[in-house]
C-alpha positions as a printed Julia matrix, in Angstrom:
712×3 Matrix{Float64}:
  -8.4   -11.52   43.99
  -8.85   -9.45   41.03
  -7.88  -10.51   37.29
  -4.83   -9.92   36.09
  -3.99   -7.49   32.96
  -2.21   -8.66   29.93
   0.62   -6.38   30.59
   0.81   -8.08   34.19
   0.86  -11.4    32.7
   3.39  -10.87   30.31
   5.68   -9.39   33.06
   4.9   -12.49   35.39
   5.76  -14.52   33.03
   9.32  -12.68   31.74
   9.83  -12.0    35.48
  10.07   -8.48   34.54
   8.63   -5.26   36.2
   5.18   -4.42   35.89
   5.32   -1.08   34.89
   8.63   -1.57   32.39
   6.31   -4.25   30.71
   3.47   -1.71   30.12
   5.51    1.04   29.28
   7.43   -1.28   26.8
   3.91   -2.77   25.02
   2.85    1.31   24.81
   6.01    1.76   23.09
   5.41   -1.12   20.71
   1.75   -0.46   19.84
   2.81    3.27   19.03
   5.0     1.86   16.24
   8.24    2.38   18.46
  10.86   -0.2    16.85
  13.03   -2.39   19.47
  16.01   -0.51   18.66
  14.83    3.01   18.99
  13.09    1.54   22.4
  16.27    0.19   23.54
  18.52    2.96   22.78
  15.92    6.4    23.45
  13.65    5.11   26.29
  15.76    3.67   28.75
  14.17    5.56   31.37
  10.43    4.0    30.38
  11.3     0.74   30.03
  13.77    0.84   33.06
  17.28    0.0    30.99
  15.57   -3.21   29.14
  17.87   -4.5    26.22
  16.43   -5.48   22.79
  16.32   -8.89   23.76
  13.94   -8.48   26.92
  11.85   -5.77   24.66
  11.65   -8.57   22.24
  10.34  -11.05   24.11
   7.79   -8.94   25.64
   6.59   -8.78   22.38
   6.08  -12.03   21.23
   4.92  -12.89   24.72
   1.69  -10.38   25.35
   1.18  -11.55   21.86
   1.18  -15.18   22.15
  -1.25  -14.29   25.73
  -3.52  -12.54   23.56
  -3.95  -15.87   21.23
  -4.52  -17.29   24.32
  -7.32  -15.88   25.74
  -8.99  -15.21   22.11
  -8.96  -19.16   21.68
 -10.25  -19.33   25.53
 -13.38  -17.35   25.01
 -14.22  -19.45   21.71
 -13.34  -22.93   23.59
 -16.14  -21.07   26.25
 -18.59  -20.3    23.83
 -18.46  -23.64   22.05
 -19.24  -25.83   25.18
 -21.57  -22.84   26.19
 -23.44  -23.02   22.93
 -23.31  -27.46   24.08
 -25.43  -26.39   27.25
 -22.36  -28.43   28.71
 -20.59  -25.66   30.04
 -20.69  -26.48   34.06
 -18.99  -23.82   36.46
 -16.19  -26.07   37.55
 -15.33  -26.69   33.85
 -16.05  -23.23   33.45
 -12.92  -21.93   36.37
 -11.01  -24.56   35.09
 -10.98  -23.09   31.59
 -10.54  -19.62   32.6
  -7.69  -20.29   34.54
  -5.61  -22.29   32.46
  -2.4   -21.11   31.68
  -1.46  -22.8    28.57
  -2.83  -23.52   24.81
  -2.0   -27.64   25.73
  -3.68  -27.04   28.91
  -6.98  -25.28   27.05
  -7.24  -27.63   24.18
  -7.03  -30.67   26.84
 -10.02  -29.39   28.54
 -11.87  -28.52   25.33
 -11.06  -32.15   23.78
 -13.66  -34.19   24.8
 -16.07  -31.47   23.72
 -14.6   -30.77   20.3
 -16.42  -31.98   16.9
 -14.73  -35.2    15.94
 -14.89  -37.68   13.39
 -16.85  -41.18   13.86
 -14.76  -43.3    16.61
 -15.23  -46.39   17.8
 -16.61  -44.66   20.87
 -19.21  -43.01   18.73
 -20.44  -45.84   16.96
 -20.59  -48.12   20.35
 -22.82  -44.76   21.99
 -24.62  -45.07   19.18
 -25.64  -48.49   20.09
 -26.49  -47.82   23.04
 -23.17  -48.91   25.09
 -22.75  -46.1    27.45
 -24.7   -47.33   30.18
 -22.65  -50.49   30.11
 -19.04  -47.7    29.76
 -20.45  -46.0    32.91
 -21.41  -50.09   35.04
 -17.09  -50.28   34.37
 -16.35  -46.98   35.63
 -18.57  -47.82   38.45
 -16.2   -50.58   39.11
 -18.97  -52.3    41.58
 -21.03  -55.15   38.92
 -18.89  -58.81   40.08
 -20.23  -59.78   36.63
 -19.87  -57.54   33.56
 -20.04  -60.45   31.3
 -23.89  -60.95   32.38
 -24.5   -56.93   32.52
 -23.73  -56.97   29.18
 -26.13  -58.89   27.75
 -28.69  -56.62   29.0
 -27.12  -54.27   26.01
 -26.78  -57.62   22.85
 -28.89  -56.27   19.87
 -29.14  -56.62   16.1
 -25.95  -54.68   15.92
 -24.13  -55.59   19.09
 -24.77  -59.54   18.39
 -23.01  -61.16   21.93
 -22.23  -59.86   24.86
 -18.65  -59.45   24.32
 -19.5   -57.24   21.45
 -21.13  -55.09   24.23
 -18.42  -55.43   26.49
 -15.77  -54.42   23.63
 -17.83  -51.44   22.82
 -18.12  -50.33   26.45
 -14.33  -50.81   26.41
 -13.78  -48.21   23.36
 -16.11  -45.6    25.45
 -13.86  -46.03   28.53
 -10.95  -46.15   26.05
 -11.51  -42.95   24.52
 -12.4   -40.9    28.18
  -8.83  -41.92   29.26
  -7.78  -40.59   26.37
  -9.25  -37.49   26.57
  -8.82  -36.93   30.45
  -7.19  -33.67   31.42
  -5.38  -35.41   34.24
  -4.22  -38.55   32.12
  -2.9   -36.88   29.59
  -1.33  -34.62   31.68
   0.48  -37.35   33.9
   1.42  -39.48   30.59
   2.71  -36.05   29.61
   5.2   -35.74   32.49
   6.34  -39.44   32.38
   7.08  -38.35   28.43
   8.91  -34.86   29.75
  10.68  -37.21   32.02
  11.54  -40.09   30.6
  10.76  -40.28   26.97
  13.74  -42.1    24.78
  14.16  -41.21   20.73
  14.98  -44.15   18.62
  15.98  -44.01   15.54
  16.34  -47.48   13.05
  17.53  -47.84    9.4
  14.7   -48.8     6.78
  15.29  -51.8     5.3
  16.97  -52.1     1.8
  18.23  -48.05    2.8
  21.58  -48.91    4.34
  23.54  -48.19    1.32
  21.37  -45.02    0.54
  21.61  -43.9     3.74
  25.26  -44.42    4.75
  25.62  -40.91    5.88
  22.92  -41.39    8.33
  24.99  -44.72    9.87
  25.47  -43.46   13.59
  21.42  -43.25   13.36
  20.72  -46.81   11.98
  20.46  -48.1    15.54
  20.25  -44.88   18.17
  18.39  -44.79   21.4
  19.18  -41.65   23.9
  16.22  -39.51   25.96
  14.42  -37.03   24.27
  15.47  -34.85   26.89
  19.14  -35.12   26.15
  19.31  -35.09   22.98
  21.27  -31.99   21.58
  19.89  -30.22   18.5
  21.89  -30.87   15.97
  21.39  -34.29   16.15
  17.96  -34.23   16.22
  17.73  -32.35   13.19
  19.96  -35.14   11.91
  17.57  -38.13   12.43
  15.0   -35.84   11.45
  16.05  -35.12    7.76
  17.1   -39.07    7.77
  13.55  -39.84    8.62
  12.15  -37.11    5.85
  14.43  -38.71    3.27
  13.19  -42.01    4.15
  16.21  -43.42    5.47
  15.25  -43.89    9.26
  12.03  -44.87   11.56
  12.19  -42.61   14.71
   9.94  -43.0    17.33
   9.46  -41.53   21.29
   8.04  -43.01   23.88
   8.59  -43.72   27.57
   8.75  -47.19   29.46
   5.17  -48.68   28.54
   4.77  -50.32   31.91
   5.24  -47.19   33.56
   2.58  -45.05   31.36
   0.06  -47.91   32.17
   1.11  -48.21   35.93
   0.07  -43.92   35.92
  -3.59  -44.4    34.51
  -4.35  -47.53   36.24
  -3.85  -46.39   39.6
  -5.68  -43.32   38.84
  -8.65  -44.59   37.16
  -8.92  -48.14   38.72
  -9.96  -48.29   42.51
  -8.63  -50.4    45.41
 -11.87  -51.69   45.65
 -12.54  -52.35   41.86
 -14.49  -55.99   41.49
 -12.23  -58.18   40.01
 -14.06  -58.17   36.53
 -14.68  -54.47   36.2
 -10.69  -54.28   36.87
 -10.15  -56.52   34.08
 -11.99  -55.04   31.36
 -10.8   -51.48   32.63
  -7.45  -52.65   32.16
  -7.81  -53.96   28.66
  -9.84  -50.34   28.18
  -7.0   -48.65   29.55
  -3.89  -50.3    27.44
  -6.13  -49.76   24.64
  -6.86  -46.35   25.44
  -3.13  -45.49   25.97
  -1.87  -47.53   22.86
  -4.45  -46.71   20.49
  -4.96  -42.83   21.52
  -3.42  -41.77   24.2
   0.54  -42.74   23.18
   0.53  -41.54   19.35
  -1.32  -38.09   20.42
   1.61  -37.46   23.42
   4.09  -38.48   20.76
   3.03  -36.32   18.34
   3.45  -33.42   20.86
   6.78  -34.62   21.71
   7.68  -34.81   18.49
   6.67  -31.18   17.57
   7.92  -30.03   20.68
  10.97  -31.54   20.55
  11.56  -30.24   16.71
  10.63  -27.08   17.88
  13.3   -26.71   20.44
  15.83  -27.77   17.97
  14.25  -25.16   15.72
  15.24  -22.54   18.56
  18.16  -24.0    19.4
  19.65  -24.03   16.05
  18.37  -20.67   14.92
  19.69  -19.1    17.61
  23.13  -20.31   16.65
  22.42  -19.33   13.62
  21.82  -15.59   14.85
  24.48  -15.74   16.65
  26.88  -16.05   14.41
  25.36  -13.77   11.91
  25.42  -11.42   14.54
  29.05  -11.73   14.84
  29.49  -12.0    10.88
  27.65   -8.48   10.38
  29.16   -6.53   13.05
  33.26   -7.89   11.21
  35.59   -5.4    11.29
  35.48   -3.45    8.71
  38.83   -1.74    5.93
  36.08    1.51    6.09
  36.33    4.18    3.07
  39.68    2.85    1.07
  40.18    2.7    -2.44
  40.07   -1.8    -3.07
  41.23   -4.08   -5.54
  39.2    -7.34   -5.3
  39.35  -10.19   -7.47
  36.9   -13.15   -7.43
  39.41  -16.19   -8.3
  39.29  -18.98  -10.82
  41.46  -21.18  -12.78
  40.03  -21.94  -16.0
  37.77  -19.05  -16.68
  40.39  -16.45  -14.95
  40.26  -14.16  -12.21
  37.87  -11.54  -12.35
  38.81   -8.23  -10.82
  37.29   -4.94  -10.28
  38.56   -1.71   -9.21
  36.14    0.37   -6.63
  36.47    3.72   -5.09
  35.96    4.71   -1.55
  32.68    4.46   -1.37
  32.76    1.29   -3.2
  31.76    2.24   -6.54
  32.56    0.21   -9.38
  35.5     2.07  -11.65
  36.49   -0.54  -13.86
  36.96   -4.16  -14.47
  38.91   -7.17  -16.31
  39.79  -10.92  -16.27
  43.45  -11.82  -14.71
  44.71  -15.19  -16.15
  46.92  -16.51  -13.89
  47.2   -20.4   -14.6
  46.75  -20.91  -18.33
  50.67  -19.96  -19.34
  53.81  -18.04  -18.37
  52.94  -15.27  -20.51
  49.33  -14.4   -19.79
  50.62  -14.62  -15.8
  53.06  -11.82  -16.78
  50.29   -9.95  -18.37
  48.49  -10.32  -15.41
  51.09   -8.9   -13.55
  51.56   -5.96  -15.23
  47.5    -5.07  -15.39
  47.81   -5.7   -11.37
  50.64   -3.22  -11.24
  48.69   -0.28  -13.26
  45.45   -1.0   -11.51
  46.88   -0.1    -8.59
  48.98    2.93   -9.59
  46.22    4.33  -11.89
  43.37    4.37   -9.16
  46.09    4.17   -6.17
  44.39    1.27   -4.62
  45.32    0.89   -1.06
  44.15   -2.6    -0.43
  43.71   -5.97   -2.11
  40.76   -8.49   -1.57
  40.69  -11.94   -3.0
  37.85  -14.33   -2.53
  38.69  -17.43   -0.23
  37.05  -19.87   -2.69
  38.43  -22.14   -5.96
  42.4   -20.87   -6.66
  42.31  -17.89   -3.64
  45.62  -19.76   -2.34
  47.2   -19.44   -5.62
  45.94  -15.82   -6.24
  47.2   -15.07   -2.72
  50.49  -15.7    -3.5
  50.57  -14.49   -6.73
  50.27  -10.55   -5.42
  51.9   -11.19   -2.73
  55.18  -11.99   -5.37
  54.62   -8.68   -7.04
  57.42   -6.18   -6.83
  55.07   -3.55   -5.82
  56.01    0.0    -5.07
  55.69    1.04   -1.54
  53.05    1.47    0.37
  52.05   -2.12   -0.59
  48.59   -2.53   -0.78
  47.42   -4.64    2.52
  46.31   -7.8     1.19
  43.15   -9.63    2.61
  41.54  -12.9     2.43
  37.79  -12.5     2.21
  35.01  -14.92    2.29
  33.03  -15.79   -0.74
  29.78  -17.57    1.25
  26.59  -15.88   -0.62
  29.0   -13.76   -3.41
  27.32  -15.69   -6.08
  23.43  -15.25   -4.45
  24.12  -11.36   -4.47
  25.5   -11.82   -8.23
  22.82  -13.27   -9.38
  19.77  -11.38   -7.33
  17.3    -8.46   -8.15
  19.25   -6.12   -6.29
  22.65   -6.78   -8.35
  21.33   -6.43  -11.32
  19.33   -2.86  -10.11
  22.64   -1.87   -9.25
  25.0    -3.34  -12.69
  22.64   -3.77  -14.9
  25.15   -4.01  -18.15
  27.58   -5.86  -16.13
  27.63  -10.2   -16.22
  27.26  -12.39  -12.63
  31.22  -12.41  -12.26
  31.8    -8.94  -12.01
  29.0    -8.26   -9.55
  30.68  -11.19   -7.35
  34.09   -9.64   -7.72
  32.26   -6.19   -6.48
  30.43   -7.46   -3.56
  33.96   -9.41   -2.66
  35.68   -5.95   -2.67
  32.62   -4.46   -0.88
  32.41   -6.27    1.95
  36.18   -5.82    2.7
  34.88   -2.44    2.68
  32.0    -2.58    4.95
  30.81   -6.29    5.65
  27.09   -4.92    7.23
  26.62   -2.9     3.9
  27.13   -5.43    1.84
  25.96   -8.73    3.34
  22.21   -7.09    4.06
  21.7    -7.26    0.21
  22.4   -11.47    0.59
  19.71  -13.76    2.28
  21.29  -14.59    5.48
  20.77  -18.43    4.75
  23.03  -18.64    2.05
  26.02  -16.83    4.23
  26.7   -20.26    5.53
  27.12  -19.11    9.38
  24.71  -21.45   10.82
  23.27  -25.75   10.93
  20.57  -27.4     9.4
  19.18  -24.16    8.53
  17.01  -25.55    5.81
  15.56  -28.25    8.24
  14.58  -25.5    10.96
  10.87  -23.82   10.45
  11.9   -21.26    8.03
   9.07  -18.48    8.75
  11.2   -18.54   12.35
  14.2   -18.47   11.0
  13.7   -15.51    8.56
  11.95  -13.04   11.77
  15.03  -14.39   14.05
  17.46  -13.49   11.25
  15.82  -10.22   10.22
  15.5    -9.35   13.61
  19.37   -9.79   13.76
  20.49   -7.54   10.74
  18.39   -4.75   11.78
  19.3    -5.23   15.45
  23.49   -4.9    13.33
  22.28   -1.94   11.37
  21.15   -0.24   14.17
  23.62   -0.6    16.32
  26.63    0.5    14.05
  24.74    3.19   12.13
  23.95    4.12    8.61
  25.56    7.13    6.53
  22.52    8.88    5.08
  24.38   10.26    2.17
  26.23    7.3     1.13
  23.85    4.09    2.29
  22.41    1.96   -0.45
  18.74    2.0    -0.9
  18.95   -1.85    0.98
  20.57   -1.27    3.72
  18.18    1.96    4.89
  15.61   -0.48    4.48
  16.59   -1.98    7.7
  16.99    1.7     9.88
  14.47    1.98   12.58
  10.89    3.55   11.34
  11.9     2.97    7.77
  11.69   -0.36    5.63
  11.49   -0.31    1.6
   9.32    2.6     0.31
  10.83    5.09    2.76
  14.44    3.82    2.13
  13.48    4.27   -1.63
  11.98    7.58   -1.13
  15.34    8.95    0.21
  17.94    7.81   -2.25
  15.34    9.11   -4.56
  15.26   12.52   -2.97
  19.17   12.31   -2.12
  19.72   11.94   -6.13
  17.5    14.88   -6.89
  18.72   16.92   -4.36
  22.06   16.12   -3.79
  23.55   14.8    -0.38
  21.45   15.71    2.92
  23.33   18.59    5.05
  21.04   17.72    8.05
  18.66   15.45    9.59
  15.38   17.54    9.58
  15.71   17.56    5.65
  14.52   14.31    6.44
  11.23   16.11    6.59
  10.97   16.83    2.99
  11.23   13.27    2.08
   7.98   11.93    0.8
   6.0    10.44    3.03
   8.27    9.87    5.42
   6.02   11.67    8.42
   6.82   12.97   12.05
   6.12    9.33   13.53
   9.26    7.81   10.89
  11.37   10.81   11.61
  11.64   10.23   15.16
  12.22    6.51   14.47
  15.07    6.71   12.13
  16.67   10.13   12.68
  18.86    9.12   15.26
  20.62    5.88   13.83
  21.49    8.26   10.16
  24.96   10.12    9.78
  25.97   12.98    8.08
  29.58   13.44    8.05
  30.39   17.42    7.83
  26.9    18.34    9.12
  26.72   22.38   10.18
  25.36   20.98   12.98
  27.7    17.84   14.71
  25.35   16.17   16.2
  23.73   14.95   13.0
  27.08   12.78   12.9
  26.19   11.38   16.26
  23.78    8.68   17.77
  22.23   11.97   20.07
  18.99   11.91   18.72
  17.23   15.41   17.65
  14.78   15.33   20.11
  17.89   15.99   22.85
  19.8    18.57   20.75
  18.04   21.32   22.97
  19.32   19.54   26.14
  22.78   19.17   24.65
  22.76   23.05   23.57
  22.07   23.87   27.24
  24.7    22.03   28.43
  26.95   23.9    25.81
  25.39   27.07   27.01
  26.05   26.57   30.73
  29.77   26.54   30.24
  29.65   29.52   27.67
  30.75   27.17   24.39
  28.89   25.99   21.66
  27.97   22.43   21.2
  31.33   21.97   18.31
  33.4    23.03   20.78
  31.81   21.21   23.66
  32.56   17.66   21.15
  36.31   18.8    20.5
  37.07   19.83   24.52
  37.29   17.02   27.04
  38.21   19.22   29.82
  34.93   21.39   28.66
  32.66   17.78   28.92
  34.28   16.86   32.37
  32.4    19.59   33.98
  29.43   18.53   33.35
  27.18   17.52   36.07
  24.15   15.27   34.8
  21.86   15.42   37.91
  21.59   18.92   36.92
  19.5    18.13   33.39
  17.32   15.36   34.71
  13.74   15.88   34.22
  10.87   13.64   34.13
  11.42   12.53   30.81
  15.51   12.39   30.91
  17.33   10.45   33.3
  20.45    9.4    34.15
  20.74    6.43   31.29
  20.38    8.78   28.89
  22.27   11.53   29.64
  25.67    9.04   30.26
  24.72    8.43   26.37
  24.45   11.56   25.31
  27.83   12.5    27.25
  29.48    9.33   25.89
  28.52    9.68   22.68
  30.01   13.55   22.91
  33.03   11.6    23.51
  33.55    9.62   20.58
  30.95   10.37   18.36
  29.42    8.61   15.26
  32.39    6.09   16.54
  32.06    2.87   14.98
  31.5     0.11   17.12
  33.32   -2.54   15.37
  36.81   -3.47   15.98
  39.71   -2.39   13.44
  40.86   -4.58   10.72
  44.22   -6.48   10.54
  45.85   -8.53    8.25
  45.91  -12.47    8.27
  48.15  -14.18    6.38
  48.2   -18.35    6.26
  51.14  -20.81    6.39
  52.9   -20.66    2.87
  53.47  -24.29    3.21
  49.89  -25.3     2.62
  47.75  -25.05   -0.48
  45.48  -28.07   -0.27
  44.38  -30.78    1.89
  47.44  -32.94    0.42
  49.87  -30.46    2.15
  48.68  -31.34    5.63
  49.98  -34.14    8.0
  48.71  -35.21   11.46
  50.83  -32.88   14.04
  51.18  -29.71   11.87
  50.36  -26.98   13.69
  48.8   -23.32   12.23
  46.9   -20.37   12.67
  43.5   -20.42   11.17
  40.16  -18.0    11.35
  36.51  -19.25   12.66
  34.33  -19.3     9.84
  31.12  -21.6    11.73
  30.3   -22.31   15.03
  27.76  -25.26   15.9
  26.32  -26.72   18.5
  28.94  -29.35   18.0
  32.1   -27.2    17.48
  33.63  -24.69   15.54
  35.19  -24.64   11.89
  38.28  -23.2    11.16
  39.92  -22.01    7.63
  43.44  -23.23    7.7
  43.8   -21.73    4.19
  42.82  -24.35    1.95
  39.6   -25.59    0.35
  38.16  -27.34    3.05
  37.44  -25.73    6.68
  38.9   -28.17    9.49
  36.62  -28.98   12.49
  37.21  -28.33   15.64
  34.82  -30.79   17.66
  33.71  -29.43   20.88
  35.43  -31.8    23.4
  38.65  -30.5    21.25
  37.95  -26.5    22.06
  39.92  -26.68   25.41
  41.89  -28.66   27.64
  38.39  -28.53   30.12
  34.88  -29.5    29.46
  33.08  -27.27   26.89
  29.41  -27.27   27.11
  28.62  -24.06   24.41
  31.4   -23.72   21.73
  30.43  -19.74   21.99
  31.88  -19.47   25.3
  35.56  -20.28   23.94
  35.55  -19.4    19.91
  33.39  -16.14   18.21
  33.28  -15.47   14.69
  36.39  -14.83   12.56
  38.32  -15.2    15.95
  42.38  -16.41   14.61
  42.86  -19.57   16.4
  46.11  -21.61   16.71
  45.01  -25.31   16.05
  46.39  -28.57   15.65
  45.79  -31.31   12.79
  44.35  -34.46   14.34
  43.35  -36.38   11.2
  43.39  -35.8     7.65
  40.57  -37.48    5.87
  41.4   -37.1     1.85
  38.6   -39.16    0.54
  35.86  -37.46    2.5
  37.67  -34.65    2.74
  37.22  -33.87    6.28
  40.24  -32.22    8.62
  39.89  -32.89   12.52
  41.28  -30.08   14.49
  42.2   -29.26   17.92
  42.71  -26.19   19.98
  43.79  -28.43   23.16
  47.75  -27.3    24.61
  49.94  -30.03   24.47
């Protein structure tokens, strides 16, 4: 049978089409990004999403580790003279890293072991009589072996025993069948140190916890996890003892064992498997199981970003956002439609009854001198208050809409690199006030400039590995970016960053080039952009807008390289390609079998005629006002019962919070999402979803609201 590829592999092991996989890896060692695969080669990868082109990825990748540590594990035991031809086929066909480094383990350089000193004296002889399992009398064999440094003979016999101790240990099949009974049956405990119970009160469900490993949801074992890192708890994982030593008993023990080779193999063994074999499977456990949690809790994490960036946005409108606070005032900015900063000043709102009437009338000329036409106020510290302080203003008609917006990462931005390139004369509290106001505006434009972990959308995400985190989350925004689009003439320096083919020096280049230039009336000026070649061009050019292009396809997601194809079509019913966008009736005669070719099929040409439909159409929902229950302010205004409308701010593995509209978000435990079982809180809640709950329990001292979303 011949060898496999590495593009068959990877597809065997996605369960994916051979030839999608190898078009896909072609693709992606070109310099192809997922999202320009996913969106302009449908037809070579055979419709696969970003997810699937992801993993295909990482995948070939991770096989090509593989095989490079496989040919060194080869050539190490090669360069041993040890390498026989059954070890040989066993190595080349294993399948797994675990599986490799099991095989290579007895071979690998190691420091001095028991084993290795009792070989040194000469014991193996006496290792190999046990294994033989024939000698009635290892007692008197092993006196054949006393010497100067083995004194008596059950020195000998205790060295033999640390040989035969350290072969089970490093047996392929033992540690393979101590592996399953882990995979199987392994149970986590978890105890409190002692003298730590005070410390450690908030770790109290964990000071005596027992559940299998393979149970265990995520977010609790990142829990017991940061308890044992802070020194509060001892965790440990292991299965049933009796049945691990049951396993290599009856597989390296014989029926016909003589009774005194049985008993020091038995000794050997529960040595073997509590000295070695146990804490090595444990280890793996516990990295595998931590790794899993990892996954599972970044995932949630991208998840939710996910839904965070892709928030409806206000679009181009002419905000008033103010960043609230009680004793150092409110601080409020002015910004135009396309978000840039046209003045600012402090609202004081709580210090007396005459600075609150100031306030009112700066709010009231604010608006009329830059005709605001909506109103954002941070969520945070007094947002309540300032909430109902505009909403008391006699305000001429059209009233500005008036929006609650969340503050999670405001003060990162205010504080970062890219806040002070961008307000360089202006203090931390006006930038927060502007990036409140901006991502009313546009929430993807804005929150790309914040590092996703400090958006506070996700769990544990400072206990998960962060390298992962940061390529999941990364993955995400430009996945977001992507999808929505990016106005070339108007897009911050940061957020072109993240368009397909680009990243920082190209995104640089062309806000450099746009300000010396002036806005871009088409994509091929692209071209003139420096260094941004014809492999970038067609990597980016089709995710970039420009609104009031001479040519309107450079406002769509049809990418250049089909603006020939479209022209044809416009041809073939005697119109031009404007009028062919603006005429329904003109696209309903269209026929698509008639332009495939061998590069254009049928998945692209329904996107190219649905993005004639609507194009440049923003994918996000529209925005709509949310106002809270005027009857409560703070915690102290709730009561068990009360029921009110609230907005999804988190979802867990564990449940979802909801902002009821005061300082603390309420939880909605899982087995509280609906009035069945709930297994994945995404199934019934998304992000910034309005929910009606119910208040189960007000905890003031902890500050913690229970909530439910259960009917009756």
């Amino acid at each position: 049978m011949p060898q496999q590829t590495l593009e068959q592999r990877t597809a065997a092991r996605l369960g994916l089409n051979d030839r999608s996989v190898a078009a896909t890896l072609d693709l992606l060692n070109g310099g192809a990004t997922v999202p320009f695969i996913a969106r302009y080669r449908k037809e070579a990868t055979g419709q696969l999403d970003e997810v699937q082109i992801g993993q295909i990825g990482e995948t070939y990748q991770k096989l090509v580790e593989l095989d490079k540590r496989r040919d060194t594990i080869l050539a190490t035991i090669d360069g041993q003279g040890q390498l026989s031809p059954d070890l040989r086929r066993k190595i080349e066909a294993a399948d797994s890293l675990t599986e490799l480094e099991d095989l290579y383990l007895p071979y690998r350089q190691k420091r001095k072991t028991r084993a290795i000193t009792a070989i040194e004296r000469g014991l193996e002889p006496l290792a190999n009589l046990l294994l033989l399992q024939r000698d009635a009398d290892p007692q008197r064999a092993a006196q054949r072996y006393c010497s100067d440094a083995v004194p008596t003979a059950n020195d000998a016999l205790q060295g033999a025993r640390d040989i035969v101790a350290e072969r089970v240990s490093e047996d392929a099949d033992a540690r393979q069948r101590v592996r399953n009974l882990f995979e199987r049956e392994a149970i986590i405990r978890s105890v409190v140190k002692k003298g730590k119970e005070t410390d450690g009160v908030k770790y109290r469900d964990y000071f005596d916890f027992a559940e299998p490993l393979r149970r265990v949801p995520s977010h609790r074992l990142l829990a017991i996890r940061r308890g044992e890192a802070e020194g509060i708890l001892s965790v440990s994982i292991s299965p049933d003892e009796t049945a691990a030593l049951d396993r290599l008993e009856r597989q390296f023990i014989t029926a016909n064992a003589s009774k005194g080779c049985r008993e020091q193999l038995t000794l050997a063994i529960r040595d073997g498997y509590k000295r070695l074999l146990k804490p090595a499977i444990e280890t793996e456990f516990d990295n595998m199981s931590k790794e899993r949690a990892d996954n599972e809790a970044i995932k949630i994490f991208a998840d939710n970003l996910r839904q965070l960036l892709l928030s409806p946005p206000l679009g181009q409108q002419r905000v008033l956002a103010i960043d609230p606070g009680y004793r150092t005032g409110c601080k409020t900015v002015c910004l135009d439609a396309q978000g840039n900063l046209l003045t600012d000043t402090v609202l004081y709102l709580f210090q007396s009854d005459g600075q609150k009437q100031q306030a009112a009338q700066t709010v009231q000329k604010l608006i009329s001198q830059y005709k605001i036409d909506a109103i954002a106020i941070g969520n945070g510290t007094a947002g309540r208050e300032t909430e109902a302080f505009i909403q008391s203003l006699p305000l001429s008609e059209p009233r500005p809409a008036v929006f609650m917006v969340s503050e999670q990462g405001a003060s990162v931005y205010s504080a970062s690199d890219v806040a002070r390139e961008e307000f360089p004369d202006k203090d931390v509290t006006v930038r927060g006030a502007v990036s409140i106001g901006r991502r009313l505006a546009d929430p993807l434009a804005e929150l790309v400039k914040i590092d996703p972990k400090s958006i506070g959308v996700g769990q544990y995400q400072h206990d998960v590995d962060q390298g992962d985190l940061k390529a999941s989350l990364d993955t995400v925004v430009e996945s977001c970016v992507n999808q929505v689009g990016v106005s070339l003439n108007t897009a911050s320096a940061y957020l072109l960053r993240y368009v397909s083919g680009l990243g920082p020096q190209l995104a640089g280049n062309i806000v450099a080039y746009r300000m010396q230039n002036g806005p871009f009336t088409s994509r091929d000026q692209l071209r003139k952009v420096p260094r941004l070649g014809p492999k970038a061009f067609e990597q980016c050019a089709g995710f970039l807008r420009i609104d009031g292009a001479k040519n309107p396809l450079d406002n769509s997601a049809v990418h250049p390289e089909r603006y020939e194809l479209v022209g044809q079509m416009a041809k073939d019913l005697n119109s031009t390609v404007a009028e062919l966008m603006r005429q329904p009736i003109l696209r309903q005669q269209i026929k698509p079998d008639r332009y495939v070719t061998n590069t254009v099929g049928l998945p692209t040409l329904r996107d190219i005629l649905s993005e004639l439909d609507k194009p440049g159409r923003d994918p996000r929902e529209t925005l709509s006002v949310f106002t809270y229950d005027a009857r409560v302010q703070s915690i102290d205004d709730l009561h068990e019962g009360m029921v009110l409308e609230g907005v999804v701010t988190n979802i867990t593995a564990f449940g979802a919070f909801v902002d009821i509209g005061v300082k603390q978000d309420g939880l909605v435990h899982v087995s509280q999402l609906a009035n069945k079982f709930v297994s994945d809180p995404k199934t019934v809640v998304s992000l910034h979803q309005r929910v009606s709950v119910r208040v189960l329990e007000v905890d003031k001292e902890r500050k913690r609201i229970a909530l439910s979303m259960k009917n009756g």
